[in-house]
N, C-alpha and C positions, 0 to 999 in steps of 0.2 A: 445294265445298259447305261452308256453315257446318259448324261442329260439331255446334248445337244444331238444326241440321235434318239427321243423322243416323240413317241408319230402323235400326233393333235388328236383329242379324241373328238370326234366329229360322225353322225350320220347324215344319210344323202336325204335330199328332199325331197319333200310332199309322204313321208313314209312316216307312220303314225306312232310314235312308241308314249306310254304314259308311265307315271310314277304307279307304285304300290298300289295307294287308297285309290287310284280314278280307277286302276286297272281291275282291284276288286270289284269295282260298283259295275263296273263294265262288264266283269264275265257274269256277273249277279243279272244284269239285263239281261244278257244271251241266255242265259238260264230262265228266265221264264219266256220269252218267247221261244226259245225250244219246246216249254211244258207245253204251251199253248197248242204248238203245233201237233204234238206227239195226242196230246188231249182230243183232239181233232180228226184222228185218225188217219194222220199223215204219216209217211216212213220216211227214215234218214236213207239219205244219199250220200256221199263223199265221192267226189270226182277229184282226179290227178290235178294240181297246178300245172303242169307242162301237159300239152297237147301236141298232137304232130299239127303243122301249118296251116295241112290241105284240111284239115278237120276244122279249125279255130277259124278258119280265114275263109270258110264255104259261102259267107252269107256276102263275102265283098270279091266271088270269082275268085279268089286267089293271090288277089293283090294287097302285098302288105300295107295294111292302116298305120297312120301314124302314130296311133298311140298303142299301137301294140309291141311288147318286147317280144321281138324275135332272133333264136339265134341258134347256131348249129355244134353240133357235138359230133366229131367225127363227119358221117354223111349221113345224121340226120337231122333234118329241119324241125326246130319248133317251134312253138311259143309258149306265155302264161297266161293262163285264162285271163280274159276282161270282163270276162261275167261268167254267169252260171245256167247260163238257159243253152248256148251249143254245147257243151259238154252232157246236160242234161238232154237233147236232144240226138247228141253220138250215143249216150247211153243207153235209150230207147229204143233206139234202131238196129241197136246188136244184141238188145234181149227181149226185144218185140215179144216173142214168143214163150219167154219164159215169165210175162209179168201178166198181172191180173187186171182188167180196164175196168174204169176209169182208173189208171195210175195215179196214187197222187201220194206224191214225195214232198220232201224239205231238205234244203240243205241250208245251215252258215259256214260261210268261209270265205278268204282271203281272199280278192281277182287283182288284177295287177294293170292301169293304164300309165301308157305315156305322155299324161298333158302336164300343161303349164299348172304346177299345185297354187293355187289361192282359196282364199275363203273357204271354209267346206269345204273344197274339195283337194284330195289325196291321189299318190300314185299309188299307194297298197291301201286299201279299203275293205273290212266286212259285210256282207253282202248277205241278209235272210230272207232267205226265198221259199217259195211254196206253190206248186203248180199241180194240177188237177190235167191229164191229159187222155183222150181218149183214142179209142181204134175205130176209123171212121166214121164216128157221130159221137157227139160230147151235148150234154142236155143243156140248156139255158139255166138249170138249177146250180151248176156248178159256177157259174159268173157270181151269182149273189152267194155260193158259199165259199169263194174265195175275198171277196168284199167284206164279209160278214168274219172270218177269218182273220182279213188286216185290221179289222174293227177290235177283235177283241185281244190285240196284238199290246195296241195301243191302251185299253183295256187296263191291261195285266203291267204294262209300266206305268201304270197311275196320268196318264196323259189326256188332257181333253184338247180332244181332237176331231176334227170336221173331214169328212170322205166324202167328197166330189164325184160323183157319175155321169157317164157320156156314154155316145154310142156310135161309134165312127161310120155307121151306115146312115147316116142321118147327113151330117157333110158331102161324105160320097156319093148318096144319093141324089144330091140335089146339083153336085159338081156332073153327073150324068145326064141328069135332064137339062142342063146346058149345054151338053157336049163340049162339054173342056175337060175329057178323062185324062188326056195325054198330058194337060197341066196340073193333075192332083196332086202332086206334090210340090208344085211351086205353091200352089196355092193353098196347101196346108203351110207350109214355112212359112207365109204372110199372116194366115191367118193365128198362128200359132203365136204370134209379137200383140197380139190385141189386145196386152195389159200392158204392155212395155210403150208402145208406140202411141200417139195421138190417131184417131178415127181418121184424119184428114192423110195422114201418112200411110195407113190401111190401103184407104180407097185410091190414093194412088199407084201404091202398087202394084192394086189388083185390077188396076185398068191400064198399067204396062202389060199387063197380063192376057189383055186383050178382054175383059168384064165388059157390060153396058154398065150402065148406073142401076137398072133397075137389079141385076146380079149383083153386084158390089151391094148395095141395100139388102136385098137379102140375105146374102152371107153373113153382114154385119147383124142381121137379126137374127138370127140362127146361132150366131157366135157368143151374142147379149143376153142368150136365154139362160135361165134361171128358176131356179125355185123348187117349189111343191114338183110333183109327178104327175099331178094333176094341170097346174099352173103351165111347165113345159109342155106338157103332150097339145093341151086345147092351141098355143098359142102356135103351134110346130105345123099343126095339122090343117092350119089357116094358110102352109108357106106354100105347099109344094104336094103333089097327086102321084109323085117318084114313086114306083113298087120299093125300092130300093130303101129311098128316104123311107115309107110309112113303116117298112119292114123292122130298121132300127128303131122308132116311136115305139112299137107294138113290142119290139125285145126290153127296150128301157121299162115300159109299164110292166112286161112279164117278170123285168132283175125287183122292180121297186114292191109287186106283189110279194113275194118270195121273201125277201128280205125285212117285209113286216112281219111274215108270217114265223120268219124265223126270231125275229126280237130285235134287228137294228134298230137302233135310235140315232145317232149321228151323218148319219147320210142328209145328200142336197144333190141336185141334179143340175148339171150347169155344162152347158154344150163349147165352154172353151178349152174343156177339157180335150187334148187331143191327142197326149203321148207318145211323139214321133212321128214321124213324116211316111213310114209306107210296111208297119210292122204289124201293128194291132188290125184287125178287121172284124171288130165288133164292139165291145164293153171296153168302156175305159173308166182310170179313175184314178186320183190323186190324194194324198192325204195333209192336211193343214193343221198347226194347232189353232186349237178354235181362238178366233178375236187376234192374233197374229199372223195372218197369211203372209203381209209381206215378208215376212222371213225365209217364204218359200216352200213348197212341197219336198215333203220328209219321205216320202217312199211312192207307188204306186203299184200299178197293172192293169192286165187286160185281156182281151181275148186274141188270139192269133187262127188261124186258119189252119197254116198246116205244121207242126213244129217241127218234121224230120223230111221235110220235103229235099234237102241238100242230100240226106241218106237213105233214104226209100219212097218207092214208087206207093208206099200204104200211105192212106189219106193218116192223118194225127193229131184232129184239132186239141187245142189246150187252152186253159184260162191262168194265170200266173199271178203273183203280188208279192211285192218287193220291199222291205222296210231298210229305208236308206239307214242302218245306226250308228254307223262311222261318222257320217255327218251330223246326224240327230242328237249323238250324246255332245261332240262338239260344240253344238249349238246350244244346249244346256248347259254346259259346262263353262259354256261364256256367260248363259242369262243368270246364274251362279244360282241356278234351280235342283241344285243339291244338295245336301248338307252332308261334306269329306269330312267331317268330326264325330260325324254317327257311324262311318265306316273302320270298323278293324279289323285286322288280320288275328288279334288276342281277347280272349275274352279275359283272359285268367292267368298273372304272374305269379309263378312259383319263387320267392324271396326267403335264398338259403344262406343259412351263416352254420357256425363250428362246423363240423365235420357229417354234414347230411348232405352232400351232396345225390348218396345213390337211394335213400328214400324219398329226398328230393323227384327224382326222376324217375322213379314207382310211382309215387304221388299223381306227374304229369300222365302216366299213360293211365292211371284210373278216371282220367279226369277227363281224356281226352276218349276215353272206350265209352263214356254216358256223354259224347255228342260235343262237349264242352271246348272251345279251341285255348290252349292251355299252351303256356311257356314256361320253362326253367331256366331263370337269367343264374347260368353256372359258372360265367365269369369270374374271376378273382380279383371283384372290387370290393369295396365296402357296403356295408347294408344303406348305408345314407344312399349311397350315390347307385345303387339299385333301385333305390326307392325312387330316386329322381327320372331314373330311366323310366319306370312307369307309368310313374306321368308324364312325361315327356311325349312317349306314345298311345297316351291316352287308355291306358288298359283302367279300364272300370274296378278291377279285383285284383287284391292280391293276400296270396298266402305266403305268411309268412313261419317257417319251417325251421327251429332251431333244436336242439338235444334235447331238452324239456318236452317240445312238442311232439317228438319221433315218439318217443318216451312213454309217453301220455297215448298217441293219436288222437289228439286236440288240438286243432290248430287254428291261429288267429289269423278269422279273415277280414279285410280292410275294404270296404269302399271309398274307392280314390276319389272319387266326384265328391260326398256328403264327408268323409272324416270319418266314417261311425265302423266300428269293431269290434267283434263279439270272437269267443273261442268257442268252436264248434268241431265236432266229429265230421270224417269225413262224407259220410251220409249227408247229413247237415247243410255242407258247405254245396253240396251238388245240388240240394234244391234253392239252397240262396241262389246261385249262379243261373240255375237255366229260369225262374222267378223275374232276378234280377233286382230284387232288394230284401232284405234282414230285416223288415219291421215283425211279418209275421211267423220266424222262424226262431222259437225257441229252444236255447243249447241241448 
């Protein structure tokens, strides 16, 4: 091809692609929170990227969202998922009858939105999720074991991290015994800015809203709550006599009993948690790293009421949690809370000279059949500048394989970090390598 008919290499925005070493540590995170979940007693799902419209587009009537890609092939309409809960919810509704209740799946994978990409956030994003869903009744114990679940998510990536709990009937309860139902969601969206906004800002525009003052004051106190399980419930039960409101209290103390009993320790209860404007209808919760919040909530979930209500007339409450990790490793990957020098694709260079290249590459698959991730740099450069290759990519070991060594099956192995080298049989060199040092391995 000409030069000047050269296409620019370039990808589109907000779509997340990484080099090598991030992309290893990356699938190495999906990889244990996959164990986590599987450990758990959860099962993999895999749902289609492409949905038909009327399916993806159920929960907004039919009307395409703006951030959804949609588009048609021949005459049929579709889209890419934006999340994983309708599709998980189509799925349930057309195998109702073939799945065993309480359902409780996992899936990671890819969803697809169309917003403005900034900071954190992505137009193609991984998404791990995990939902507990039942057939007409779902027990209060599955809220604390999907919590307790994101708890140990964060766990298993080495993260100290803070879990937030709420209980959205606690709000709604008390937006009822005022009778302002028709405004719950204006008046979650207000109340939902209560860390972003000054109080004075709040209360105004929760009194366009049509509030007294003494409303506005208790929203604001309700919204300030905090703490212990104990601390919340005494200060909650001073506000409001709502069946509704006490109802949520009584669930929060029921999620906080459970969740002792099962061994959380990172939990706090703090009622500004509120997850969305009119989705959740019970349990909610958000995760932080501890002593960093302002960085912002790393994943969540909640309770929902009914999850296939768009696809069947069967009730299907479910409780769900979401670990944002597309954003999350992002955000580590800036606070330079990894170490990409510890990550390799190689454990182990196979460094051949005269005429071995094919016990060369015998060598690799013995090496790589005892677990060991092994290379044979079979190029036709010189031994120096192999050698340089290895360190260059950091590989820790090298063997190095010449006619003497075939010869023998003795071969000197180098650690590239310390300098030190010893001739060892191939047994040898296997437990040096999966060890990871030569001091106590004698030829």
């Amino acid at each position: 091809m000409k030069q000047n008919n050269l296409i620019t290499p370039k990808k589109l925005q907000g779509f997340w692609e990484l080099m090598p070493k991030e992309q290893l540590l990356f699938s190495s995170l999906l990889n244990k929170i996959e164990k986590v979940f599987q450990d758990n007693s959860f099962l993999p799902l895999d749902t289609p990227i492409l949905e038909y419209s009327e399916t993806l587009l159920a929960k907004s009537g039919g009307e395409t969202d703006k951030e959804v890609y949609r588009f048609s092939k021949g005459s049929t309409d579709m889209c890419m998922r934006y999340d994983l809960t309708v599709p998980l919810a189509r799925f349930v509704s057309m195998h109702k009858n073939e799945l065993n209740f309480p359902f409780k799946r996992y899936q990671i994978g890819k969803v697809y939105r169309g917003e403005r990409p900034q900071k954190g956030r992505y137009r193609e994003f991984y998404q791990c999720d995990a939902d507990i869903i039942g057939n007409g009744e779902l027990s209060i114990v599955s809220d604390a074991e999907c919590i307790h679940l994101f708890e140990k998510c964060y766990q298993a990536l080495n993260l100290d991290v803070t879990i937030e709990v709420s209980n959205r009937k606690i709000l709604s309860g008390y937006i009822q015994e005022i009778q302002k139902e028709d405004k719950t969601i204006d008046i979650l969206i207000v109340l939902d800015k209560i860390e972003k906004l000054p109080k004075e800002e709040i209360m105004y525009q929760l009194e366009a809203l049509g509030l007294n003052e003494k409303e506005r004051n208790d929203l604001i106190s309700i919204i300030k709550t905090s703490g212990t399980i104990e601390e919340v419930s005494t200060k909650l039960k001073k506000i409001s006599s709502n069946s509704l409101f006490l109802s949520g209290i009584e669930e929060l103390c029921q999620t906080a009993q459970i969740l002792n009993a099962m061994g959380a320790k990172q939990i706090i209860f703090n009622l500004a948690i509120i997850r969305g404007h009119n989705y959740y209808t019970g349990t909610v919760f958000e995760s932080f790293l501890t002593g960093r919040r302002g960085l912002g909530a790393l994943g969540g979930g909640g309770r929902f009421e009914n999850l296939c209500g768009y696809f069947s007339n069967d009730k299907m409450p479910g409780v769900g949690m979401s670990v944002g990790i597309t954003r999350l490793y992002s955000l580590l990957l800036q606070e330079n809370y990894f170490d990409l020098s510890a990550t390799n694709e190689t454990e182990c260079a196979i460094i051949n000279f005269d005429d071995t290249l094919l016990p060369s590459l015998k060598l690799v698959e013995q090496l790589r059949e005892n677990g060991i991730k092994a290379d044979c740099f079979y190029e036709n450069k010189s031994f120096k500048s192999k050698m340089k290759e290895a360190n260059r990519r950091q590989i820790k070991f090298a063997i190095i394989v010449g006619d003497e060594e075939v010869k023998t099956e003795t071969y000197a192995i180098k650690n590239m970090e310390t300098g030190e080298q010893k001739n060892l049989p191939i047994s040898k060199i296997i437990e040096v390598i999966k060890n990871g040092r030569m001091a106590s391995v004698m030829p």
